[in-house]
C-alpha positions in Angstrom: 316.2 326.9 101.8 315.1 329.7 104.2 312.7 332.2 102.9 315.7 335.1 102.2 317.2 332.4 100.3 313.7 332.1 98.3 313.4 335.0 97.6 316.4 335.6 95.7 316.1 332.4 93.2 311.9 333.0 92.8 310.8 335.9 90.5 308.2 338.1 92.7 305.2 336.4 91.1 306.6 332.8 92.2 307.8 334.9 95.6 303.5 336.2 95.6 302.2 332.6 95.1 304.1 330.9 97.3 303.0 333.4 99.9 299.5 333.2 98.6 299.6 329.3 99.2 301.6 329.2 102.3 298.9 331.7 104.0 295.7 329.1 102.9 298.1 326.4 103.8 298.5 328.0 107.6 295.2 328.6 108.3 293.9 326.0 110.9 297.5 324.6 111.0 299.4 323.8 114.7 302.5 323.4 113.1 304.4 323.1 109.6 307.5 321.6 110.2 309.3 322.6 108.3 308.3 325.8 106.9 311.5 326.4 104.7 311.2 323.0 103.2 307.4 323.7 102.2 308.6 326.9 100.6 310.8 325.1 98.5 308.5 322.5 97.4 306.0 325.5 96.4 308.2 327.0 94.9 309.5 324.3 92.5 306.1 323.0 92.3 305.0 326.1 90.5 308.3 326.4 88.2 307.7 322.6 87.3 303.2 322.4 87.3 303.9 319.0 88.8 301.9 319.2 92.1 303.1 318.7 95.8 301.6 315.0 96.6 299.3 315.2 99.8 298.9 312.1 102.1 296.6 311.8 104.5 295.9 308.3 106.0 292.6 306.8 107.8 292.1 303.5 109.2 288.3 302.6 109.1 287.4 301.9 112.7 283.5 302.2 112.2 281.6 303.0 109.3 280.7 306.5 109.7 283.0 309.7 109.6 282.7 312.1 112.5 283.3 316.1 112.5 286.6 315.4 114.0 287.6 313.8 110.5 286.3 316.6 108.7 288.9 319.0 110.2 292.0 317.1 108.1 289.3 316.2 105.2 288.7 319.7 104.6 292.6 320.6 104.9 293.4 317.9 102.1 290.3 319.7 100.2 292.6 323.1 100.1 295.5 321.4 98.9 293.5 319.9 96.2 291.8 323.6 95.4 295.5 325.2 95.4 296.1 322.5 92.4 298.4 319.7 94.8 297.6 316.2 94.2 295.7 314.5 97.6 296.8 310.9 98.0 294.2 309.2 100.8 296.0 305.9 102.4 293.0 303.8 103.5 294.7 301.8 106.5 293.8 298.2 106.2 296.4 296.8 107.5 296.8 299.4 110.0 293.6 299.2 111.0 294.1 295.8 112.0 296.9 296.7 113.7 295.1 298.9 116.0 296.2 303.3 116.3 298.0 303.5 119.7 298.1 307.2 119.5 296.6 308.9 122.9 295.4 305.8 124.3 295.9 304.2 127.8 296.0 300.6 127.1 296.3 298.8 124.0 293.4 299.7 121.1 290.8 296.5 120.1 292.2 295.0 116.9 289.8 294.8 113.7 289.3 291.5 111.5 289.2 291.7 107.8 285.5 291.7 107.7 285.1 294.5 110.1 287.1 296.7 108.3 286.1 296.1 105.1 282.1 296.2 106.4 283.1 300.1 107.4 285.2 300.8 104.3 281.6 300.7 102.0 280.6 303.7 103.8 283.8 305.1 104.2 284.6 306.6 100.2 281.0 308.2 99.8 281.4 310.0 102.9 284.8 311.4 101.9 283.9 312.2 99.0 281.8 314.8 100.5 284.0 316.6 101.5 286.9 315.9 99.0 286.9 316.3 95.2 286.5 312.8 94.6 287.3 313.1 90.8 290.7 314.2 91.8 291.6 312.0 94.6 294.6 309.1 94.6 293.5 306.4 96.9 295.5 303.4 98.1 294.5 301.0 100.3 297.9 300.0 102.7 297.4 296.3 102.2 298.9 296.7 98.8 302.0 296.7 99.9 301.8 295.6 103.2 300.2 292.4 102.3 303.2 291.4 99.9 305.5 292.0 102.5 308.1 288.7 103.7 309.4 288.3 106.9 312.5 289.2 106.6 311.0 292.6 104.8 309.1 293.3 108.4 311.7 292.6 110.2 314.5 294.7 107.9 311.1 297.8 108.6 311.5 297.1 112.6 315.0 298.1 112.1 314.4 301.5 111.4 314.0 302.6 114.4 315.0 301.2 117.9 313.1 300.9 121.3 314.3 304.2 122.5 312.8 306.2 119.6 309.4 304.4 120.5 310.0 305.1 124.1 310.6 308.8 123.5 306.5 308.8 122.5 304.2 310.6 124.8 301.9 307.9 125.1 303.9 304.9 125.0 306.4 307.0 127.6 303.3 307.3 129.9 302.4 303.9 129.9 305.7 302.5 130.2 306.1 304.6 133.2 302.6 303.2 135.0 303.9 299.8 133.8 300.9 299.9 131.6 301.3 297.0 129.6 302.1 297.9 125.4 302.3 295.0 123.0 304.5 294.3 120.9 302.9 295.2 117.8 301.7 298.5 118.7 305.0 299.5 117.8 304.7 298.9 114.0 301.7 301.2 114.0 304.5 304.2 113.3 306.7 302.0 111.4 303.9 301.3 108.7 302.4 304.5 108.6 305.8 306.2 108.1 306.2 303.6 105.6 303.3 304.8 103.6 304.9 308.1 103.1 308.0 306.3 101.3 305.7 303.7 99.2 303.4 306.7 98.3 306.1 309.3 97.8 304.8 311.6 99.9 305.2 315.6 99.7 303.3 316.4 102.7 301.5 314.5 105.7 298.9 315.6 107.1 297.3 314.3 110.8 296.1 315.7 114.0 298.7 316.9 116.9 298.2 313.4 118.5 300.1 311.9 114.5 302.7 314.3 115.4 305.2 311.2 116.6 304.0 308.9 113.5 304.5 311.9 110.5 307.7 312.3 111.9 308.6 308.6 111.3 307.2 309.0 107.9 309.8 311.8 107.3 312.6 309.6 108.8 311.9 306.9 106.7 312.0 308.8 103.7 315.8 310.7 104.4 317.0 307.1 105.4 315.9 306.1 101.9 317.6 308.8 100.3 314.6 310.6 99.4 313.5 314.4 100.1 311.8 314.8 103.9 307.5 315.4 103.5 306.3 318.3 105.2 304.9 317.2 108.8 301.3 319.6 108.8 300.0 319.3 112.4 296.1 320.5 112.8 294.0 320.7 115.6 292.0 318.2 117.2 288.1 319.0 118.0 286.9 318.2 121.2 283.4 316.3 121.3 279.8 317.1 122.9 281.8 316.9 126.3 283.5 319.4 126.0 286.8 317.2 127.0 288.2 314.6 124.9 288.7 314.4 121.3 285.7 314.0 119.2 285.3 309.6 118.9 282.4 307.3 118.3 284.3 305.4 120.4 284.0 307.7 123.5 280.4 308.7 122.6 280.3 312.2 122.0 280.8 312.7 118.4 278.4 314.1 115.6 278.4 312.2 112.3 279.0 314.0 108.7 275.4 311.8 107.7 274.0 312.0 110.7 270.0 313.4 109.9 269.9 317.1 110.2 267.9 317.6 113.1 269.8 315.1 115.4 273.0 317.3 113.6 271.3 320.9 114.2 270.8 319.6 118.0 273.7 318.1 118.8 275.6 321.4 118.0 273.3 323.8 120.3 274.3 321.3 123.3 278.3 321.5 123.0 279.8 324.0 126.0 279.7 327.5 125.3 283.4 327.1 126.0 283.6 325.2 122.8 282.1 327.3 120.2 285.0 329.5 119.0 286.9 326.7 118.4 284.0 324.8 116.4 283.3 328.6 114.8 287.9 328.4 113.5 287.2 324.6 112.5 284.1 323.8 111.1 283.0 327.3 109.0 284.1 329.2 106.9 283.5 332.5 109.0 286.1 335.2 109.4 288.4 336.1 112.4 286.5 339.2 112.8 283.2 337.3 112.5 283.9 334.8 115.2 285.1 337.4 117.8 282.3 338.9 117.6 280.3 336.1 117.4 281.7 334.6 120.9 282.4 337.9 122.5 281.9 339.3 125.7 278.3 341.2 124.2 276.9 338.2 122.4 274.4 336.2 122.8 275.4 332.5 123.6 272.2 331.4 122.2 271.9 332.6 118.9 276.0 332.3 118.3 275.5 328.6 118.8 272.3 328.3 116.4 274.0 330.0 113.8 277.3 328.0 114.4 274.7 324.9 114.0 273.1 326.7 110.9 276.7 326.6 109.7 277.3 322.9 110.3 274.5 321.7 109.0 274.4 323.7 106.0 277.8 322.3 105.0 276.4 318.5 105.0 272.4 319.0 104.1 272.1 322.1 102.4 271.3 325.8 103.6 267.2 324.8 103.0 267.5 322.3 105.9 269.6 324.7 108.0 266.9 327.0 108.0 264.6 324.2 108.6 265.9 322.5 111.7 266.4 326.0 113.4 262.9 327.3 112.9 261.9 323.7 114.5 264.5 323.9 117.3 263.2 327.3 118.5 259.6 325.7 118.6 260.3 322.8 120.9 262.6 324.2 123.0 262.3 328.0 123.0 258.2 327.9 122.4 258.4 324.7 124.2 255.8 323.2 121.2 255.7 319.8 120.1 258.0 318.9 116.7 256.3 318.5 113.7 256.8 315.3 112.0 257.5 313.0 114.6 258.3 309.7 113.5 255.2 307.8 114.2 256.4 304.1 116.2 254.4 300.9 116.3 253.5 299.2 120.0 252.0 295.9 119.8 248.3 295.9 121.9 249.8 292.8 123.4 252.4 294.8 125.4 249.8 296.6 127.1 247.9 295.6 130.5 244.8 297.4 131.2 245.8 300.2 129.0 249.1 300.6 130.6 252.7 299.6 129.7 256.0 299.6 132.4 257.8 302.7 131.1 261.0 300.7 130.9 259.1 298.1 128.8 257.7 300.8 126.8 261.4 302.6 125.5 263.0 299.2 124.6 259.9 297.8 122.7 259.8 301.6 120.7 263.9 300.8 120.5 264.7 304.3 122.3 266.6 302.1 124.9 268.8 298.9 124.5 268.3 297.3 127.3 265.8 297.3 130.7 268.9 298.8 133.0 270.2 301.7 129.7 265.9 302.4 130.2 265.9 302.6 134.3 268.9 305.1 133.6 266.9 307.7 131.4 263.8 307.5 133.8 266.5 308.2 136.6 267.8 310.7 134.7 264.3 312.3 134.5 265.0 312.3 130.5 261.5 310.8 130.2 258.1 312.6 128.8 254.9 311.2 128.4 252.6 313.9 126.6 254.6 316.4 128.3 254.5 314.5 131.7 258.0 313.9 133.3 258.7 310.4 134.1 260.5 309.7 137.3 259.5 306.5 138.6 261.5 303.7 137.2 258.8 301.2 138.0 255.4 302.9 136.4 252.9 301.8 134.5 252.1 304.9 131.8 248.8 305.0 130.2 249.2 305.0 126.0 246.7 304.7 123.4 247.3 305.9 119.9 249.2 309.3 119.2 251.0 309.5 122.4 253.7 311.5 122.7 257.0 309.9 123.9 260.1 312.4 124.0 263.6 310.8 125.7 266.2 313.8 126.2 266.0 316.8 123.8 265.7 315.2 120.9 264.5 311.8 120.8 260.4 312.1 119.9 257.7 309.1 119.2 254.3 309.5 118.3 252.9 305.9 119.2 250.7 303.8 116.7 249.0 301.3 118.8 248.6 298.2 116.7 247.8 294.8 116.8 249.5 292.2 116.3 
C-alpha cells in the first residue's frame, strides 16, 4: 500500500497518527524498508488497538551493555512509548553460535555457562533503558533447543550458498580465501527464524543486521505470513574514533560503568565524533547540536555538556553536575580529585622505602601484568605525587598518602600497611 493509497482508506486523524508515528519512528533510523508496508501496519494497528510486535534480538557476549547497545535499546523504548508491543530475543543459542556480522575470521564460540554467567547482568541493565513492565522476552533456546535434525536441516534449506555468498562479509572473506565455517551460516538462518517463531512486526538491528533482518523477512513470506519491517539504525563508533563501539575491541563505555570513569571517557572521544554521539545518545534538538558542534563553538565545553548529557541519562543529573565540577579541577585547574580511592601496599613490598614502579601498579591492580605496567611507564601515563614516571626500571619512594595517577583517570591514594 503506498502512502496515496493510505490516504484514501484512513480518515485524516488515522492519516495524522500515522504521520505522527512514522516521524518518531524515523528519527535515528538509516533505513525502513519498507516504508509503505510500515504505513500499513500503523495504520491497521490503530483501527484494530492491537499493537505492531517489535523484535529486537541480543546474544550476551559479556556481561555488561555498552552505549553502542543503547542506540537500538532506546529505539525499542519509542516503540514501546507510541503503545507497540517490544518483544527482546535473548540469543542463547545464537550466542553459541557465534555473530559473523562485520568480522574477518570466524567469531569465539560461547559455552552454556558463559552465556548464562552474562545473562544475570544482562535484564537489569536493559531494563534501564526499556519499560521492563511491558517487555516480551524470549530466550531462542526455546525453540531452538527442541529442534530435530531433520528440522535443522529442512531450516538450512531456506536459503542456498549463493544467498549467503551475496553477504558483505562473508563475500570478503570468501574472496581473501578467509576461511568461514560451516556454522556461521546458520547465524542468519536462526535469527531470521526468530522473526517467524515470534511473529514479528518489525526488526530492529544496526546497518551491519541489515543481511540477517532481511532473512527474517524471507522467512516469514516463505511461510505465508506478512514481511516485518527491516528498521536499520546507526552504529556508534567507540573512544577510537574508528570501529564500532565493542568491549571486544576495547573502546567502549559501559551503561553501569561509575560516573566519573563515564563523564571521562566521553570528554576523550574525537571532536570528530561528537555530533554523532550529540544525534544518538541525547535527546537535544537538530538546532541544538549544530550549534553545539559548529564552526564558533567551543570543543571543550560541547563535549562536557555532551558528557553531562550521558551521564545524566544513566546516574542522574546530581552526578552529572558532580563529575564535571571535578573534571574541570584535575584537568582544567590541574588539582588533585577528591575522594580518591584509598589502596593498600603491603610494607613488605617495599625496600628501603622504595618500590619498582612496575611492581608497584600490579600489586595496587592498576596493571595486569609486569610487561601491560612497562607499557604505561613507556607511555609516560605514570604520576607519582605529580612526578612523571618514565623509567621503566625505577625505584619510587612511597609512604602513606601518596598519590598514584595512571592516565587521566585512574587515581590511588596509597595506605601503607603491614601485613
Amino acid at each position: 500500500m503506498t502512502s496515496s493509497t493510505l490516504d484514501r482508506t484512513a480518515d485524516p486523524s488515522e492519516s495524522a497518527e500515522v504521520e505522527r508515528q512514522l516521524a518518531i519512528i524515523r528519527r535515528r533510523a538509516v533505513e525502513v524498508w519498507t516504508e509503505d508496508d510500515l504505513r500499513r501496519k500503523l495504520l491497521r494497528s490503530i483501527r484494530t488497538g492491537n499493537p505492531l510486535r517489535v523484535k529486537l534480538g541480543m546474544d550476551p557476549t559479556s556481561p555488561d551493555l555498552h552505549l553502542g547497545h543503547y542506540v537500538p535499546l532506546r529505539k525499542l523504548r519509542e516503540f514501546q512509548d507510541l503503545g507497540h508491543q517490544a518483544v527482546l530475543i535473548i540469543g542463547t543459542y545464537t550466542a553459541m553460535v557465534g555473530d559473523p556480522s562485520g568480522r574477518n575470521k570466524t567469531r569465539p564460540q560461547l559455552d552454556e555457562t558463559e552465556i548464562e554467567r552474562n545473562l544475570a547482568t544482562y535484564l537489569e541493565q536493559v531494563s534501564a533503558i526499556v519499560d521492563a513492565s511491558r517487555l516480551e522476552i524470549r530466550r531462542n533456546g526455546e525453540w531452538f533447543s527442541k529442534m530435530s535434525f531433520a528440522e535443522v536441516i529442512r531450516l538450512t534449506a531456506m536459503m542456498t550458498v549463493g544467498q549467503m555468498l551475496a553477504r558483505n562479509d562473508f563475500a570478503k572473506r570468501h574472496a581473501e580465501q578467509a576461511p568461514i565455517s560451516i556454522h556461521e551460516f546458520l547465524y542468519p538462518l536462526m535469527q531470521g527464524w526468530d522473526s517467524v517463531v515470534v511473529k514479528a512486526d518489525v526488526e530492529l538491528g544496526g546497518t551491519d543486521q541489515t543481511f540477517n533482518l532481511h532473512v527474517g523477512r524471507e522467512f516469514q513470506t516463505q511461510k505465508g505470513d506478512e514481511p516485518q519491517v527491516c528498521l536499520t539504525g546507526p552504529l556508534i563508533e567507540g573512544l577510537d574514533g574508528s570501529q564500532k563501539m565493542s568491549k571486544s575491541y576495547g573502546n567502549a563505555i559501559g551503561i553501569r560503568e561509575p560516573s566519573r570513569d563515564m563523564f571521562g571517557k566521553v570528554m576523550s572521544i574525537p571532536d570528530a565524533l561528537m555530533r554523532r554521539y550529540f544525534e544518538l545518545l541525547t535527546d537535544r534538538s537538530a538546532e541544538e547540536i549544530s550549534r553545539f558542534v559548529g564552526a564558533d563553538s567551543n570543543p571543550r565545553e560541547s563535549k562536557e555538556l555532551l558528557a553531562r548529557d550521558v551521564v545524566a541519562r544513566f546516574h542522574g543529573t546530581e552526578a552529572a553536575t558532580r563529575e564535571a565540577e571535578e573534571f574541570r579541577r584535575v584537568f582544567t585547574e590541574r588539582q588533585s580529585p577528591t575522594n580518591v580511592p584509598a589502596v593498600d601496599l603491603s610494607r613488605s613490598e617495599l625496600r628501603e622505602g622504595a618500590i619498582w614502579v612496575v611492581r608497584l601498579l600490579v600489586a595496587i591492580e592498576f596493571a595486569t601484568s609486569n610487561s601491560e605496567a612497562r607499557t604505561l611507564v613507556r607511555q609516560k601515563a605514570v604520576e607519582i605525587d605529580g612526578t612523571r614516571v618514565s623509567d621503566e626500571k625505577a625505584n619510587v619512594p612511597v609512604r602513606d598518602g601518596v598519590l598514584v595517577r595512571v592516565g587521566r583517570h585512574r587515581f590511588a591514594r596509597l595506605r601503607v600497611v603491614e601485613r
